[in-house]
C-alpha positions in Angstrom: 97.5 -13.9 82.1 96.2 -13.0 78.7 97.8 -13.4 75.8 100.9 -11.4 74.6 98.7 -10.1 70.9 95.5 -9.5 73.3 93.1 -7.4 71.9 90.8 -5.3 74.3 87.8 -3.0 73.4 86.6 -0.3 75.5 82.8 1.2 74.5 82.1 3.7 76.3 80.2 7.4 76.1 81.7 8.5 79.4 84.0 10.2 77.2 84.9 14.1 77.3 88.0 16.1 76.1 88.7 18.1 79.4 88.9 14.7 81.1 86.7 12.6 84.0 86.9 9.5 85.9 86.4 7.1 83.2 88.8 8.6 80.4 91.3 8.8 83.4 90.6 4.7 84.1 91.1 4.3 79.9 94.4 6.6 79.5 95.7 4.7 82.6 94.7 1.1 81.2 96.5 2.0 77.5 99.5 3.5 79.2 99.9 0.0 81.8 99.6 -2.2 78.5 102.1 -0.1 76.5 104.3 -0.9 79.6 103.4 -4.8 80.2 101.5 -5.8 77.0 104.3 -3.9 74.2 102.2 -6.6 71.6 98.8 -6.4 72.7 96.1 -3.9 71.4 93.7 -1.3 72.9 90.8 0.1 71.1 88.3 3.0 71.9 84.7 3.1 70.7 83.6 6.3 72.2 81.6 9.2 71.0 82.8 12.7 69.6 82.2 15.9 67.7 82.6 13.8 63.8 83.1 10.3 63.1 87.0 9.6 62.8 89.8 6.7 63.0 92.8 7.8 65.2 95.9 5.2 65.4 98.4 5.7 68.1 101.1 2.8 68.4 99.1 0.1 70.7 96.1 2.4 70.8 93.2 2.8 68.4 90.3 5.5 69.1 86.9 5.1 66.8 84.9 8.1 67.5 81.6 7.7 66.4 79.5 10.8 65.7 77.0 11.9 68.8 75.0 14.8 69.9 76.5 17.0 72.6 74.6 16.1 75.7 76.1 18.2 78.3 78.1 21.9 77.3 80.1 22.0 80.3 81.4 18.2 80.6 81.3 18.1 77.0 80.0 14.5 77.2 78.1 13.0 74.3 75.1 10.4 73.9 76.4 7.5 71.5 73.0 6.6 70.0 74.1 5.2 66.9 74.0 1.7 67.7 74.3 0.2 64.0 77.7 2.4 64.0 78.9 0.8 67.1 78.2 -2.7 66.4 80.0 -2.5 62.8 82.9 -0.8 64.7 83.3 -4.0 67.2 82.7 -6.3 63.9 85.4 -4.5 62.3 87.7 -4.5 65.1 86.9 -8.0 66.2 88.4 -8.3 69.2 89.5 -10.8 72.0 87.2 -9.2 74.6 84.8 -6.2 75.1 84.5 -4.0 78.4 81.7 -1.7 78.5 81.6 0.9 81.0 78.2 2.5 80.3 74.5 1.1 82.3 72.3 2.9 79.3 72.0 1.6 75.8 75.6 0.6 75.2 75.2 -1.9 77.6 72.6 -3.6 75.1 74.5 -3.1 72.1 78.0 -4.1 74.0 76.2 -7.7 75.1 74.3 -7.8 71.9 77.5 -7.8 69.4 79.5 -9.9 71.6 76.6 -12.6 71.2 76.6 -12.0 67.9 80.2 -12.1 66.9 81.2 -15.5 70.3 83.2 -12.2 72.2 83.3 -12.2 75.7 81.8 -9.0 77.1 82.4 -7.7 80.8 81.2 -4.3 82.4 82.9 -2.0 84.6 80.2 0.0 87.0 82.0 3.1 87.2 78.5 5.4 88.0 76.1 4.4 90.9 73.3 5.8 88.2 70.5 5.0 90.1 72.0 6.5 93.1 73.2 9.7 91.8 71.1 10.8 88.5 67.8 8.6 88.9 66.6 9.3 92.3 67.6 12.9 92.6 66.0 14.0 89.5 62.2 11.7 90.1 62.4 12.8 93.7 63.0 16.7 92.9 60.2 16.8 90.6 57.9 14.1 91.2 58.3 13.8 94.7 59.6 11.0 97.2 56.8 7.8 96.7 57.9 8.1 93.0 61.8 8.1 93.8 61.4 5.2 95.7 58.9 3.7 92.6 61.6 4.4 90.0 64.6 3.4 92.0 63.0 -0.1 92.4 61.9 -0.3 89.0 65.4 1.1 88.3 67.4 -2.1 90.4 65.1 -4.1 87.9 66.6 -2.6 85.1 70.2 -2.9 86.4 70.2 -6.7 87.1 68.2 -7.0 83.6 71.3 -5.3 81.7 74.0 -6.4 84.0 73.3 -9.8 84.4 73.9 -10.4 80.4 77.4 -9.7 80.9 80.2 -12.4 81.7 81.3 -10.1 84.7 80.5 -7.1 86.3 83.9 -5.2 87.3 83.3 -2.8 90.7 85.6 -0.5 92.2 83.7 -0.7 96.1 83.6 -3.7 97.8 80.2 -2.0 100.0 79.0 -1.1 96.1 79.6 -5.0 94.9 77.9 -6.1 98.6 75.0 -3.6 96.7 74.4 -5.3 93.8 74.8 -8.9 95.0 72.1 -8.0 97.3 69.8 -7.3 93.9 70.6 -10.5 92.6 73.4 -9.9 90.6 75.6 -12.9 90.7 78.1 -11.5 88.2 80.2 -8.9 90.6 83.5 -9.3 90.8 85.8 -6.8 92.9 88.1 -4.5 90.8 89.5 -1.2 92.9 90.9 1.8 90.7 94.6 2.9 91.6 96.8 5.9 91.2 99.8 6.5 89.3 102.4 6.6 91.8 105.0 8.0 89.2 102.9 10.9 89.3 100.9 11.2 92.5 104.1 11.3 95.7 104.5 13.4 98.0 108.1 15.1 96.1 108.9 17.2 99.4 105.3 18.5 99.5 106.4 20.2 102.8 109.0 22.3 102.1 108.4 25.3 102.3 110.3 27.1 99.0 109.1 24.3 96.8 105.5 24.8 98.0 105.9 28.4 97.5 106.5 28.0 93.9 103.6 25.6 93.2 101.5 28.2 94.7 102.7 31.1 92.8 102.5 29.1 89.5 99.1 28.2 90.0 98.1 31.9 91.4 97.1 31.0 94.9 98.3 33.0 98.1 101.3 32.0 99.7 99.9 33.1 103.4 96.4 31.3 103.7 95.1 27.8 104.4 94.3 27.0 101.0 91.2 24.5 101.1 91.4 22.3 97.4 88.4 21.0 95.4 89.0 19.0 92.4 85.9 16.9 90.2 83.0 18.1 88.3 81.1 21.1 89.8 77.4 19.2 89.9 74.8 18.5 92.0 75.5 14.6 92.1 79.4 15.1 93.4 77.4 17.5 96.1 78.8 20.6 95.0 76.0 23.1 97.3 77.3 21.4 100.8 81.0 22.0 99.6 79.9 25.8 98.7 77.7 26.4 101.5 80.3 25.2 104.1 82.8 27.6 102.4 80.5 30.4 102.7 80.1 29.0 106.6 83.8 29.7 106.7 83.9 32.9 104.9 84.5 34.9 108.5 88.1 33.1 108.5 90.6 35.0 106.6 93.5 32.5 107.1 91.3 30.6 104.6 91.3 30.3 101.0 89.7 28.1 98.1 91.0 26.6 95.0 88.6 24.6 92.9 89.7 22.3 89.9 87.1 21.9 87.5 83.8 23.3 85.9 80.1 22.3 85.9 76.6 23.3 86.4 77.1 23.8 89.9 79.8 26.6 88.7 77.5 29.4 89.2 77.2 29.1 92.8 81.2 30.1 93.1 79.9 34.0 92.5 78.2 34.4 95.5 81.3 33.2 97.3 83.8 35.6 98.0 85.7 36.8 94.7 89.2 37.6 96.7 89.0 34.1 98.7 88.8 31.8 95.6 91.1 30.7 92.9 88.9 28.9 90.2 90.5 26.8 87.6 87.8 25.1 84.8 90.4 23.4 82.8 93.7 22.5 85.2 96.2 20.3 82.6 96.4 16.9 83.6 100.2 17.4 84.7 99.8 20.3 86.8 97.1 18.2 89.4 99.7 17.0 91.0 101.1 20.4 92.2 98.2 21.2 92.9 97.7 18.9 95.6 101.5 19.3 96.6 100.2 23.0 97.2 97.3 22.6 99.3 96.8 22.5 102.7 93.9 20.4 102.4 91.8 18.2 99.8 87.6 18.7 101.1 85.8 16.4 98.9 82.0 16.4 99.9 80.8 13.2 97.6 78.8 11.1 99.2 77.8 8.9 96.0 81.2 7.9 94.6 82.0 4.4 93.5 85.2 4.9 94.4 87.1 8.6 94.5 89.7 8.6 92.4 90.8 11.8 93.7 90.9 10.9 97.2 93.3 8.5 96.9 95.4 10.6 94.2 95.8 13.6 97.1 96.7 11.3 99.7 99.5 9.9 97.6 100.9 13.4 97.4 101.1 13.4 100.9 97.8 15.8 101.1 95.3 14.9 104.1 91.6 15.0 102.7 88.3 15.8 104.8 85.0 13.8 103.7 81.8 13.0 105.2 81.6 9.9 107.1 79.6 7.2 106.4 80.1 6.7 102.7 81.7 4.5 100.4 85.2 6.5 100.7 85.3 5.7 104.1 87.7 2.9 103.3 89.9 5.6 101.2 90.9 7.8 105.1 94.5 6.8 105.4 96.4 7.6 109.0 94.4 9.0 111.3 92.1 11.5 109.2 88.9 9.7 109.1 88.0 11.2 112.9 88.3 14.4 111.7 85.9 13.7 108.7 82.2 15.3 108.7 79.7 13.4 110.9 77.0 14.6 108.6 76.3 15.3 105.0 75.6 19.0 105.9 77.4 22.8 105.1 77.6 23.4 109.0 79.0 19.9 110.0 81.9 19.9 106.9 82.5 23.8 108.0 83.0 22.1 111.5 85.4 19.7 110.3 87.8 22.1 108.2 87.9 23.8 111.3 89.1 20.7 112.7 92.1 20.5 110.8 93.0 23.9 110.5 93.6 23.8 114.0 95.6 21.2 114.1 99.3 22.2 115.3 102.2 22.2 112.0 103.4 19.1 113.6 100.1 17.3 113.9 99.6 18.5 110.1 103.0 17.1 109.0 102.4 13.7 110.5 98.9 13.8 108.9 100.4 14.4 105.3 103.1 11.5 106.2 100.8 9.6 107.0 98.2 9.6 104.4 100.9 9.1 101.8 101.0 5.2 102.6 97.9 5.5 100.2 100.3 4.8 96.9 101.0 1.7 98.6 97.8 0.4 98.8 96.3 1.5 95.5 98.7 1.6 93.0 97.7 1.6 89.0 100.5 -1.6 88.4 98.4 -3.6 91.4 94.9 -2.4 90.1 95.7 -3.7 86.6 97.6 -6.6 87.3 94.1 -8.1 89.0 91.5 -6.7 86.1 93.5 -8.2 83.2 93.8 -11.4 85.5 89.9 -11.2 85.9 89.9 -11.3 81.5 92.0 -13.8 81.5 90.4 -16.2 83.2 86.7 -14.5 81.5 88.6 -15.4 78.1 89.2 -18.8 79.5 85.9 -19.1 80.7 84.2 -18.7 77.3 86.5 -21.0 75.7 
């Protein structure tokens, strides 16, 4: 294991104030340390609005001034690379992850050469996948997608292979990567904190009732949940145009957690069948899933789907689209019921599926799923990355 006065570093620009994947990984990663490592310390080299020092206990954030890259995720671009590499020199310490494929992955590998640090990436965004080919084959058409996606798996195993390891949540995403020529990869699955995220008598009926009324959501309908960035990578148009699809049912509602470009598309929906909530606090998500009847999550490019696993834990079934990386993440018997196609009609098709599924049936399915805290579980998940430094530490030695 590393050592009890370890000192970790974690540069990233995935970094936003009304939350996301990555900060999640981060708050979860300081909070297991303050619990296992009481003497070890955790630093954050991320971007924000002004540069500032913030010291919490074991936790240290450096924000480094950056320009505002997107207004509704709030995320920044940290292009201040001399300001980043004298943070690390000032921090100096024991190891670096860097969970960011653009130019912090240069500057991460180029201080730790610098300074004899051992530096390791966590590939928490399939970029090429979701941002590259999406945008080059929407405006420049398909022969150029497939141009800059192979000059794009260059670029990857360029940057990536500088690192000691690369840390990756999907065992079919690591398969990927090897199959570039990265010889790096190094399984590391995410978890979910199962303090937070179980099932707490999801199914009975008075408790439910109250989650739903605190949260504004009717106490009579099917209530369909969404929760992640409204955006056209997490495929936000199938998830909208299947509810539209479903419009005609009024058992039906839907509650979406979150905000993003995609948001707009939410007007055209019916106003009186959707409860929208931008900003959700962090400790009401888990009601929320206690309240639902159903988590639909449409993402087909995930690396690993965090949220899928936190719904399951609270004993909430979740219907997907077959065929993906979150395949793996369909506890019990759900994953028949999932969409056979990345299509409006064929996820309308599988709500349908489950809403007609007897209460029984439905209980079973929730009882089921739950086993999903057992398998990913934020002590289990952490337990193997900090093994993984540890023997990267001993490694550079």
């Amino acid at each position: 294991m590393v050592p009890a006065n370890f000192h970790l570093l974690d540069l990233t620009q995935f970094w936003s104030p009304v939350g996301g994947g990555t900060r999640r990984y981060l708050a979860e990663k300081t909070a297991w340390m303050r619990r296992r490592l009481p003497g070890a310390r955790h630093t954050l080299v991320v971007p924000g609005p002004t540069t500032r020092t913030e010291d919490h206990g074991l936790l240290r954030v450096r924000a480094l001034r950056a320009p505002l890259a997107s207004r509704t995720a709030q995320y920044r671009a940290l292009l201040d690379r001399a300001a980043v590499m004298q943070a690390i020199a000032a921090e100096r310490p024991d190891l670096i992850e860097c969970s960011d494929p653009y130019q912090l992955a240069w500057t991460a590998t180029a201080a730790g050469h610098a300074l004899g640090i051992p530096v390791v990436a966590y590939y928490h965004s399939h970029f090429l996948e979701a941002y590259v080919e999406p945008v080059v084959r929407r405006w420049l058409g398909l022969a150029l997608a497939d141009a800059a996606v192979a000059l794009g798996r260059r670029y990857a195993v360029r940057a990536y292979q500088r690192f000691a390891r690369v840390l990756v949540p999907s065992p079919a995403l690591a398969d990927e990567l090897r199959s570039w020529g990265l010889r790096n990869v190094t399984l590391a699955e995410l978890g979910v904190d199962t303090r937070r995220f179980h099932p707490a008598a999801n199914l009975e009926p008075s408790r439910r009732a109250e989650r739903r009324a605190r949260l504004g959501w009717p106490a009579d309908r099917f209530v369909l949940l969404s929760v992640g960035r409204l955006a056209p990578e997490k495929n936000a148009r199938v998830l909208f145009e299947a509810f539209a699809a479903l419009a005609a049912d009024e058992r039906l509602h839907l509650a979406v957690v979150g905000d993003g470009p995609a948001a707009a598309a939410l007007r055209r929906l019916p106003a009186d069948r959707i409860t929208w909530h931008p900003r959700l606090p962090a400790e009401s998500l888990p009601d929320a899933y206690r309240a639902a009847d159903l988590l639909v999550h449409p993402g087909v490019l995930e690396t690993f789907g965090l949220v899928t696993v936190e719904a399951q834990a609270c004993g909430l079934p979740v219907c997907g689209i077959r065929g993906t990386r979150m395949d793996r993440l369909a506890f019990g018997e759900t994953l028949p019921l999932w969409s056979d196609a990345n299509a409006p009609a064929a996820l309308a098709k599988a709500v349908r599926r489950f809403v007609a599924l007897a209460p029984d049936a439905r209980h079973a399915l929730g009882e089921q799923v739950a086993h999903a805290a057992e398998r990913y579980d934020w002590a289990h998940a952490f337990e193997h990355i900090f093994g993984l430094y540890a023997e990267t530490l001993s490694g550079s030695r």
